[in-house]
C-alpha positions in Angstrom: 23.2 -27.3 111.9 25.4 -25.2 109.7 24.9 -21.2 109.8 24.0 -20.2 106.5 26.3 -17.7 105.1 25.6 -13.8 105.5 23.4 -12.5 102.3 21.3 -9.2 103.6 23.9 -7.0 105.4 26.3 -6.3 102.7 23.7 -5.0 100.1 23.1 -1.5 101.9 26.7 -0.7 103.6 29.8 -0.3 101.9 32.3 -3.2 104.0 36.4 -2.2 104.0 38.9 -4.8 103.5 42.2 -4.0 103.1 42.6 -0.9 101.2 39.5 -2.0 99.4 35.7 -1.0 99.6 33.1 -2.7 98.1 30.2 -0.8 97.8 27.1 -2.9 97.5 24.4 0.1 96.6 26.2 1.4 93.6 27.9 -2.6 92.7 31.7 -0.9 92.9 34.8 -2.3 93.7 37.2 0.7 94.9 40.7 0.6 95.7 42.2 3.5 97.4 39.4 5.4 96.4 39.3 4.5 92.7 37.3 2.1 90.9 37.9 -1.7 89.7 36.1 -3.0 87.4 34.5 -5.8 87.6 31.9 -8.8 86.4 28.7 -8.4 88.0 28.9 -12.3 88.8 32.0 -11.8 90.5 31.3 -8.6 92.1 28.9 -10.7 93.7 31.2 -13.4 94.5 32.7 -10.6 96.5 30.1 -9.4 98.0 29.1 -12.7 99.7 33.0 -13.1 100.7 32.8 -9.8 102.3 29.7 -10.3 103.9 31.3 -13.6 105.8 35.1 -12.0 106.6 36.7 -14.2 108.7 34.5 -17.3 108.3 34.8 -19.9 105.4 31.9 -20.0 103.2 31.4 -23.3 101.4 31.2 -24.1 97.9 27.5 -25.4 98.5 26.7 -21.8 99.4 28.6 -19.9 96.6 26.9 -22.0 94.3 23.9 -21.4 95.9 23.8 -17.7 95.9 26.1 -16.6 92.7 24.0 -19.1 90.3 20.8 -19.5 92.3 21.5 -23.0 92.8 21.9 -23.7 88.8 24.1 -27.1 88.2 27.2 -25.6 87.1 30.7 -26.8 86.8 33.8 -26.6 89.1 35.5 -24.6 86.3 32.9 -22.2 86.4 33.7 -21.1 90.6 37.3 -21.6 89.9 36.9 -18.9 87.3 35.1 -16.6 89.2 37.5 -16.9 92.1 40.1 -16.5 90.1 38.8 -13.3 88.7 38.2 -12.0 92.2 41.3 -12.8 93.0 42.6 -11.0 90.0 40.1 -7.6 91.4 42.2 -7.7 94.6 45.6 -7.8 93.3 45.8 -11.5 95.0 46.6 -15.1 92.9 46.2 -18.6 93.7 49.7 -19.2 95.0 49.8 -16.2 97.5 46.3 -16.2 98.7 47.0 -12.7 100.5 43.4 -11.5 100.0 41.1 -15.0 99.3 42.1 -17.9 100.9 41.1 -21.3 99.6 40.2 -23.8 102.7 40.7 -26.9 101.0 38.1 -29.1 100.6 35.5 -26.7 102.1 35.5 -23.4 100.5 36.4 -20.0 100.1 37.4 -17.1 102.9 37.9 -13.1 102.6 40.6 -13.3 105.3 40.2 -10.4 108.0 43.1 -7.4 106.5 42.1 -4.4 107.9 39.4 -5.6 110.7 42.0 -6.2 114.0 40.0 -7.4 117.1 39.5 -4.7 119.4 39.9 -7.0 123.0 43.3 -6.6 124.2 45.8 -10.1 123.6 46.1 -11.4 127.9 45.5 -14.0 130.3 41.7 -14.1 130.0 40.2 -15.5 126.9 37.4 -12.2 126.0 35.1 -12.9 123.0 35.4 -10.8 120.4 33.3 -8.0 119.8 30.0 -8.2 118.0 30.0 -8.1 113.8 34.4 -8.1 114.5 35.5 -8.7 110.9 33.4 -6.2 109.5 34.1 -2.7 109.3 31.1 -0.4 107.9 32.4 2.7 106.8 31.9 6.2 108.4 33.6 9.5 109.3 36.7 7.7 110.3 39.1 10.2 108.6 42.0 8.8 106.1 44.5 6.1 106.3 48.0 6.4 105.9 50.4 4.6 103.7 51.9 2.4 106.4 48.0 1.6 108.0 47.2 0.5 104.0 50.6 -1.5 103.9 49.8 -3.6 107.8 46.3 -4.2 106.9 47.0 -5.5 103.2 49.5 -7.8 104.9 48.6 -11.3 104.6 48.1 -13.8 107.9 50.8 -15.3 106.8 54.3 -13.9 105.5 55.1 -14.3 101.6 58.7 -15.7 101.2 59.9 -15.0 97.4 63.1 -16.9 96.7 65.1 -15.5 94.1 67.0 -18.3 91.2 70.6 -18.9 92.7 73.3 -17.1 91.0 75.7 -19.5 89.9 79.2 -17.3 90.2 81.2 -19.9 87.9 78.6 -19.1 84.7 79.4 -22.3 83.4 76.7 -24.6 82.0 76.9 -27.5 85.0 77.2 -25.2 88.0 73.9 -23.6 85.8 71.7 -26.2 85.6 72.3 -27.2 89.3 71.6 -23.6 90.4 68.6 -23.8 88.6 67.4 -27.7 90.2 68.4 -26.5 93.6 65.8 -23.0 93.8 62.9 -25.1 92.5 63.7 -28.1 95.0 64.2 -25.2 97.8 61.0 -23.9 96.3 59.3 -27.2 97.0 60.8 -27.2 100.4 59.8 -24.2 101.6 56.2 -24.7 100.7 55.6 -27.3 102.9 55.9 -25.4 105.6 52.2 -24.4 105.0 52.2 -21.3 107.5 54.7 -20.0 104.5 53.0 -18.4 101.3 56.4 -19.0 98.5 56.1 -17.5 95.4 55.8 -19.6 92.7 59.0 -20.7 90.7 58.2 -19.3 86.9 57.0 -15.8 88.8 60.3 -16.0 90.7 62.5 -16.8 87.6 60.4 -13.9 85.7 61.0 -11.2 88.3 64.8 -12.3 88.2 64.9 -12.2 85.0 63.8 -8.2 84.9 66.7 -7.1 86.4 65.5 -4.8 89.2 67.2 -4.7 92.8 65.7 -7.6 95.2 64.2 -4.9 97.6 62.0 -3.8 94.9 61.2 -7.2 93.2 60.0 -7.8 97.1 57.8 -4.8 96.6 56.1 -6.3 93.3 55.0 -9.2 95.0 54.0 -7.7 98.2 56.9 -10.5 99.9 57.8 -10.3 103.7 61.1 -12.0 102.8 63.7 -12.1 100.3 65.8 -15.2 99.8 69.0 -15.4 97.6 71.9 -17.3 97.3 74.5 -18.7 95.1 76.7 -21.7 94.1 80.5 -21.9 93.4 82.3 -25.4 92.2 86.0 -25.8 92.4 86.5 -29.9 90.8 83.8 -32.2 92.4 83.2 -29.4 95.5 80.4 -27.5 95.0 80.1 -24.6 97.5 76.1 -23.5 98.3 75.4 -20.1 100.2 72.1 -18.9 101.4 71.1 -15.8 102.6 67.1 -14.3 104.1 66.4 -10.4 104.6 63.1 -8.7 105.4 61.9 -7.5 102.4 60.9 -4.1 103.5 64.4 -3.2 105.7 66.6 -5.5 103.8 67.9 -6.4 107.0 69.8 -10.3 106.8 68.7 -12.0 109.0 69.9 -15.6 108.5 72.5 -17.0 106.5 74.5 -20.3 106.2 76.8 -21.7 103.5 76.8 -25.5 103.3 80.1 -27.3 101.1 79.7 -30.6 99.7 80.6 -33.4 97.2 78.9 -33.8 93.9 78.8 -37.7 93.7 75.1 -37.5 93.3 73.9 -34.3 92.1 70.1 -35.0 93.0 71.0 -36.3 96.8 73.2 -33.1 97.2 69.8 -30.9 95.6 67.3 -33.3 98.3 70.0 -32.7 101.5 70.9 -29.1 100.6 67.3 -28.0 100.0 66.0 -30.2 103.0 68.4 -28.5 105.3 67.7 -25.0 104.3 64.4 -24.4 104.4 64.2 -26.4 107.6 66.5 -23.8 108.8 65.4 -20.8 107.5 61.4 -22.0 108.4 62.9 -22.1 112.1 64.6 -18.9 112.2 61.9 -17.4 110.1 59.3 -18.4 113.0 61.1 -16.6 115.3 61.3 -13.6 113.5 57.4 -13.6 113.0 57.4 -14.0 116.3 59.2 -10.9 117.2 57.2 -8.7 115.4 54.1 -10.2 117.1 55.5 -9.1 120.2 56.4 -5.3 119.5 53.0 -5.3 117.6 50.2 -3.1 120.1 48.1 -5.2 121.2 44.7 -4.0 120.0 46.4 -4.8 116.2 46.7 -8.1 116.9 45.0 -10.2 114.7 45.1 -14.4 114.7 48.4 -15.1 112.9 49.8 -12.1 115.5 48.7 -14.1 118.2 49.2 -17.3 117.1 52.7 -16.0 116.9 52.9 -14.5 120.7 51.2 -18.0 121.6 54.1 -19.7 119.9 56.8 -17.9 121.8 55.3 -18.9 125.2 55.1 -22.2 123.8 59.2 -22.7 123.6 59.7 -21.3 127.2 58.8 -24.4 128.6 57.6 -23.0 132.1 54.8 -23.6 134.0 53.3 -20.1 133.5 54.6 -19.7 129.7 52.3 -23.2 128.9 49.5 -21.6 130.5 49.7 -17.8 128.4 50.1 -20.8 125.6 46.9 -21.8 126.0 45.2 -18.8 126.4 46.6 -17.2 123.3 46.1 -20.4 121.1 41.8 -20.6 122.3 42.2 -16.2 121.3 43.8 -17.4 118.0 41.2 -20.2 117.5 38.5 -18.0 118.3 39.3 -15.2 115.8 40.5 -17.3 113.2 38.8 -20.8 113.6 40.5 -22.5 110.3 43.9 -21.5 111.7 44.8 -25.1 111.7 48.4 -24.6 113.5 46.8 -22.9 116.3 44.5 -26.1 116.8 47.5 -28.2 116.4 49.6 -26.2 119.1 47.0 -26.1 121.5 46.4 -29.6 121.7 49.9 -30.5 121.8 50.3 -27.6 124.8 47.5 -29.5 126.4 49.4 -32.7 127.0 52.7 -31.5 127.7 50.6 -29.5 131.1 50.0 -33.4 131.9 53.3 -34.4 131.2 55.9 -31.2 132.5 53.9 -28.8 134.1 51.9 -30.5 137.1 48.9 -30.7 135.0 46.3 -33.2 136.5 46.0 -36.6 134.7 42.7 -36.3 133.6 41.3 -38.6 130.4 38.4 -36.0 129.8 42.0 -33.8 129.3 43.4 -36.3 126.5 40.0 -36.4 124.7 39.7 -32.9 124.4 43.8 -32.8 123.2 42.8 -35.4 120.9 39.7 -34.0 119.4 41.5 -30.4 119.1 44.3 -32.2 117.3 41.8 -33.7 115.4 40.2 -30.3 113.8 43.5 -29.2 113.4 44.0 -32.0 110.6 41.0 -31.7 110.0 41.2 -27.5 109.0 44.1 -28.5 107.0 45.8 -32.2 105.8 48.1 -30.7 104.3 49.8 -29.2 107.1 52.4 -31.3 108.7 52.7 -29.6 112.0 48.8 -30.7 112.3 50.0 -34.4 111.4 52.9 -34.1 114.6 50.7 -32.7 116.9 48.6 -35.7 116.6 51.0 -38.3 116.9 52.1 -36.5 120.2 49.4 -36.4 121.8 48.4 -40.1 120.2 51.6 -40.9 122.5 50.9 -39.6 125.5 47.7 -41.6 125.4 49.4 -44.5 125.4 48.6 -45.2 121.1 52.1 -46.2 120.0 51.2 -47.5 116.4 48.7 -44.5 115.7 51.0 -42.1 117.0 53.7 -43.4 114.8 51.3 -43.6 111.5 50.1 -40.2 112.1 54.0 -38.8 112.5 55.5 -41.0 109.4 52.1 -39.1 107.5 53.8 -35.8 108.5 57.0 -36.4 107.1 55.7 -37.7 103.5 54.2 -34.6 103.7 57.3 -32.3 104.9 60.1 -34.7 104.7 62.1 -31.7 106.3 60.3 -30.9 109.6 62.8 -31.4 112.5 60.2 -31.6 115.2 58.3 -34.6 112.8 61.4 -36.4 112.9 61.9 -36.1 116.9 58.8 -37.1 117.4 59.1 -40.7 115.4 62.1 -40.8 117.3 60.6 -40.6 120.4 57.7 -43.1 119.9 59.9 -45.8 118.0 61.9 -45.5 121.2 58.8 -46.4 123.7 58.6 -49.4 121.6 62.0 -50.7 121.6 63.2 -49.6 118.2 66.2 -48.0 119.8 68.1 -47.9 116.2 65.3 -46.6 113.9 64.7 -44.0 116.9 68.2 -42.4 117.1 68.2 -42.1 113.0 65.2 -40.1 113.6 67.1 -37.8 116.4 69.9 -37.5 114.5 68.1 -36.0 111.6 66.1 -33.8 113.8 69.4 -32.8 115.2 70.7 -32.4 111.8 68.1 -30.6 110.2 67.2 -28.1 112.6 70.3 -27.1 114.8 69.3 -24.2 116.3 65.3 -25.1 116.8 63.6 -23.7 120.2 62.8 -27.3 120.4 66.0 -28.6 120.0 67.0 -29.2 124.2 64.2 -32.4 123.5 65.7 -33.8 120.4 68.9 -34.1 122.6 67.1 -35.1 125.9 64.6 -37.7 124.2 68.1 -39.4 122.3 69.6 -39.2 125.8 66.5 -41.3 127.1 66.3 -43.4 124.1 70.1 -44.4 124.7 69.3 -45.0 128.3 66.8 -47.3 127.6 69.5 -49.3 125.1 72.1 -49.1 128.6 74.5 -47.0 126.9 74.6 -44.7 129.6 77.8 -42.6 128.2 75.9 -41.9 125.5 72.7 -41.2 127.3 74.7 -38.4 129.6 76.5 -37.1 126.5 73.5 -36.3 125.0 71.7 -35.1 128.2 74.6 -32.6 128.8 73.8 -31.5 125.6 70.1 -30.6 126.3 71.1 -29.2 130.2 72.8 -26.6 128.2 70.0 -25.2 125.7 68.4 -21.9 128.1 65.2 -23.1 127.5 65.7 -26.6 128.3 63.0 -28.6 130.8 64.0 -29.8 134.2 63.1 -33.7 132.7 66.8 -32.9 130.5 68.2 -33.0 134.2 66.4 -36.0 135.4 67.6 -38.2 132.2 71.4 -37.1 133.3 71.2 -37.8 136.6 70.0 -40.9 136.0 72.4 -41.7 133.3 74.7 -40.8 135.8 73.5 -42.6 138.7 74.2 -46.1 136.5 77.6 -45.0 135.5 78.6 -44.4 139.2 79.8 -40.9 138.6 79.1 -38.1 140.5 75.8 -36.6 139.9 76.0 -34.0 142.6 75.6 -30.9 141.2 73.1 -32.6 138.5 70.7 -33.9 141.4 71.1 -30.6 142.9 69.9 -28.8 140.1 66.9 -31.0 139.3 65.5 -30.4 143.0 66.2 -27.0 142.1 64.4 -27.1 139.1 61.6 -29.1 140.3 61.4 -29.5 144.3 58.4 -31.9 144.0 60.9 -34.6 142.5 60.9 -38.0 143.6 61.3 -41.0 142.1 57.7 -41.5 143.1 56.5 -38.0 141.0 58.8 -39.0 138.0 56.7 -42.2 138.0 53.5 -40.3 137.8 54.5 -38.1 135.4 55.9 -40.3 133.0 52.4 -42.7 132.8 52.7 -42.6 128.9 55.2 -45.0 128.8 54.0 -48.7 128.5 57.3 -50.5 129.1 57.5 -51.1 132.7 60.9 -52.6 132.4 62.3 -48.5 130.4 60.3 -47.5 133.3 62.0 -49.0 136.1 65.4 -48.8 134.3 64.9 -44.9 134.5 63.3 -44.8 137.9 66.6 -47.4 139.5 69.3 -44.9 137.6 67.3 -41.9 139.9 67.4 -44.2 142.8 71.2 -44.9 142.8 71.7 -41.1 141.9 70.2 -41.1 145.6 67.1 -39.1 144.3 64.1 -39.7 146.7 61.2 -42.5 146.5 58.8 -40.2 147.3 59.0 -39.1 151.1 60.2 -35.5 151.8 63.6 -34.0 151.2 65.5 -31.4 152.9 63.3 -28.1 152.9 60.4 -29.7 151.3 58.6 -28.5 154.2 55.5 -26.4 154.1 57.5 -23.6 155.6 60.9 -23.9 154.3 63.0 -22.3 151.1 65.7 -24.6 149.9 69.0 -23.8 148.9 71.3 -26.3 148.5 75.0 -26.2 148.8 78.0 -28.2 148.0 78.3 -31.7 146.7 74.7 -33.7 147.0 75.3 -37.4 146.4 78.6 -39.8 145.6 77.1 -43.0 144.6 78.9 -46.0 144.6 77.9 -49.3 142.4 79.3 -52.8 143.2 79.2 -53.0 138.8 77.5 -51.6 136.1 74.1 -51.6 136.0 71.9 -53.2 133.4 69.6 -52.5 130.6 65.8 -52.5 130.4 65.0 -56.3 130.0 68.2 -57.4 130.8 67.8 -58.1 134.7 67.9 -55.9 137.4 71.9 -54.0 138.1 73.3 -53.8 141.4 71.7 -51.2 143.6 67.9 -52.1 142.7 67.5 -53.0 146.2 69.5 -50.5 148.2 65.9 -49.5 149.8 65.0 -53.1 151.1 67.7 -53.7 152.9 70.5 -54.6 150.5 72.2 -51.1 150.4 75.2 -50.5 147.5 76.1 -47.4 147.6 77.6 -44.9 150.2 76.2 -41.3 150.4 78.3 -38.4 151.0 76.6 -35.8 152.8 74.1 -33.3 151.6 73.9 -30.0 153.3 71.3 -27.5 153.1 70.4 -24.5 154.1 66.8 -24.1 155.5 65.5 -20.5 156.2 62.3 -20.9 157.8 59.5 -17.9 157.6 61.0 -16.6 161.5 64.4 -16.2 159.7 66.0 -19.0 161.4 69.1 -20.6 159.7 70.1 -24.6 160.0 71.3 -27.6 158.1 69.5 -30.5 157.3 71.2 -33.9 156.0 69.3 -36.2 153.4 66.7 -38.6 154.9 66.0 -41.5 152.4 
């Protein structure tokens, strides 16, 4: 049954938001202290917002409580929120103060009520009537306090008209196409709030410094740029800054052809706001982290949850969790939250020695589903369903739910990687490295980006192009926050080509000591193929990994460390391609041995102190 929004408490307390107070006894809107004024209709508007902080009220329910359930048109709440809107300083485009929840209603988002539990490892409820502060001897706020609690959720990005340095008429109107498609861009990262392009053009127009046009618009982040032409070249720079330090902190300059002025507006926008969305994540995420804890609210620790996220470690997936249920919890229509929580869910299965439990991939699946659910519009809600859709196994919705997310943001990297990666499971080797390639290209530096190499490098395995398949898993190997499975796929690239895989194979049981060709099949149950499958699991087995029985120091009371060169294999030919017949070496375990091992030494330190050496048992 749905809980009936909050009528009674509001009409004797006066309830702080922001630097706002609405005082319900003598119907006043204050800000700072001073009056707003206001329709009585939407001063009640208001009032039933602020009595529900933090939680969506419907449209059902305004309309039952502002006009007493009077038939009424659609025009008539949009004015009244609009004019609320208006009371608060806030618009329809940045949403800073009233968020619209689309298709459902209407929320006073929680400014200046932070949770009081401290952000950890346990999951603490939040504190009874959290969202709403009643006022009392609590002394005065400062500037700054006014400034962090009047800062939205999420950060407003105003992009400022490129400046085209040539000031001829040409380099003019492409300028002007290229902010509005950049505009466009930008907004579909939906965890962004841009400013509008006629407000933008407005403010530029004005002629004040781009710190304080920031200020006017209450933006986190300034973006500029400009545009030179020398013949058919057209040079395109692009520069972000926080709004409040002016501190850059990303730029890029792009240089191009102008064959076809609206493919170089689609690939130059594309690229940047994929690129300035990633680095712009990272920042948010930074300031999450020096944040104190008991001012965290659910976009701070949706942020923190984020980080641990891209660490890719057993213990970093687990904080995840936590952080993303603390997010949920205080914010429940945070859709990315829902969407990075179910995704975090099945890569435990997949990476971190999660058990395979199906009651595990029906909860993923239905937290993926409120995610889209919370928001349709948001593409990262759209890729964390076709990811987990995958891992259960559901190919052709996996890859529906993914090709959704790009119509939505054509220009989301991880989208892209994600086709890739199912289109490979099914075969579709050429469709599948387009897709890496513009993952690749789009977002270069993304904390995701050791998997767009290390999925291409299985997809190319799975072809038999092994050179490629190692190129591109040496590639991955390389990113710091790369996952042991990058290894695996290059040493068993490696193990087809013949080539020395040593020091690879050493550093996956390094990584992983659990890993057997036995553990890689178990942990790799998503993919249907059996011939990908078995292609993968024979490159391991000539790379001399394990089938499953113990390896030096796997012992209960050993510490491994290995040392020196690990395993030389050596192939009578090359090996051959999923569905192509079984290579040479595919039954070195039954009897029919192909390769030759040089030794592996090892040092074992037992827990007495003692030192030996130990040599590779198959």
């Amino acid at each position: 049954m749905r809980r009936p929004p909050t009528t009674t408490a509001a009409s004797e307390e006066t309830i702080r938001f922001g630097a706002f107070e609405l005082d319900a006894a003598r119907f006043e809107l204050r800000r700072d202290g001073q009056r707003v004024a206001v329709e009585p209709r939407t001063f009640d508007l208001l009032k039933l917002l602020a009595a529900n902080i933090g939680r969506t009220v419907t449209r059902d329910d305004i309309f039952a409580e502002i006009w007493k359930g009077r038939i009424v048109s659609d025009a008539a709440l949009s004015s009244q929120v609009r004019a609320a809107r208006q009371a608060l300083g806030d618009d329809g485009t940045a949403q800073r103060m009233i968020a619209t929840v689309h298709r459902r209603g209407f929320r006073l988002r929680k400014q200046a009520s932070r949770p009081a539990a401290e952000v950890g490892d346990g999951a603490a409820s939040p504190p009874p009537g959290e969202g709403r502060v009643v006022t009392a001897a609590t002394g005065g706020t400062t500037q700054a306090s006014r400034d962090d609690a009047a800062r939205a959720i999420q950060p407003t990005l105003l992009v400022l008209p490129l400046a085209n340095i040539d000031g001829d008429g040409r380099g003019t109107i492409i300028a002007q196409g290229l902010t509005e498609d950049l505009i466009t861009a930008l907004s579909r990262n939906r965890w962004l709030r841009v400013v509008s392009p006629g407000t933008a053009r407005a403010m530029d127009r004005s002629e004040r410094p781009a710190p304080e046009l920031g200020r006017a618009v209450a933006a986190d982040y300034l973006v500029t740029g400009s545009l030179r032409r020398s013949g058919d070249r057209v040079r395109i720079s692009a520069q972000a800054a926080d709004a409040r330090t002016g501190r850059c902190i990303w730029t890029e300059t792009f240089t191009r052809d102008m064959t076809d002025i609206f493919a170089l507006q689609d690939e130059i926008s594309g690229l940047v706001a994929e690129r300035l969305a990633t680095e712009l994540g990272v920042t948010e995420q930074k300031k999450a982290a020096r944040m104190p804890r008991r001012n965290l609210g659910a976009w701070e620790i949706f942020q923190l949850g984020t980080a641990e996220f891209h660490r890719f470690t057993t213990e970093s997936n687990r904080r995840c969790r936590t952080l993303m249920r603390q997010a949920i919890r205080h914010d429940p229509d945070l859709a990315g939250a829902h969407a990075r929580l179910a995704y975090a869910i099945v890569l435990e299965m997949v990476y971190f020695g999660g058990p395979r439990d199906p009651r595990r991939l029906d909860e993923a699946l239905g937290i993926a589903e409120e995610g889209v659910a919370r928001d349709d519009h948001d593409a990262s809600t759209l890729f964390a369903l076709g990811r987990v859709r995958l891992v259960r196994r559901e190919y052709d919705l996996a890859i529906a739910a993914l090709k959704e997310a790009l119509r939505l943001n054509p220009s989301l990297a991880v989208a892209h990687c994600g086709l890739g990666d199912s289109l490979a499971y099914e075969g579709r080797i050429a469709p599948a490295i387009r897709s890496f390639r513009s993952a690749i290209d789009l977002s270069p530096q993304d904390p995701f980006r050791w998997a767009f190499m290390s999925y291409r490098s299985l997809a190319h395995l799975f072809a038999g192009d092994h050179a490629a398949a190692a190129h591109w898993a040496r590639r991955a190997v390389q990113v710091p926050n790369a996952h042991y499975s990058a290894t695996a796929n290059l040493v068993a690239a490696l193990g087809h080509m013949g080539e020395d895989c040593g020091g690879a194979a050493a550093t996956l049981l390094h990584s992983e000591p659990r890993f057997t060709r036995r553990f890689a099949r178990e942990r790799m149950f998503y993919i249907r193929r059996s011939d990908q499958l078995d292609h993968f699991l024979d490159g391991l087995e000539r790379a001399g990994i394990s089938g499953g029985g113990d390896r030096c120091g796997s012992g209960a009371n050993h510490r491994l460390r290995s040392v020196g060169t690990a395993v030389r294999p050596r192939h009578a030919g090359p090996a051959s391609p999923p569905g192509r017949g079984r290579g040479p070496g595919r039954d070195a375990a039954r009897g029919n041995p192909t390769m030759t091992f040089a030794p592996l030494s090892c040092l074992i330190i037992d827990g007495r102190g003692g030192i030996g050496v130990a040599f590779p048992k198959d």
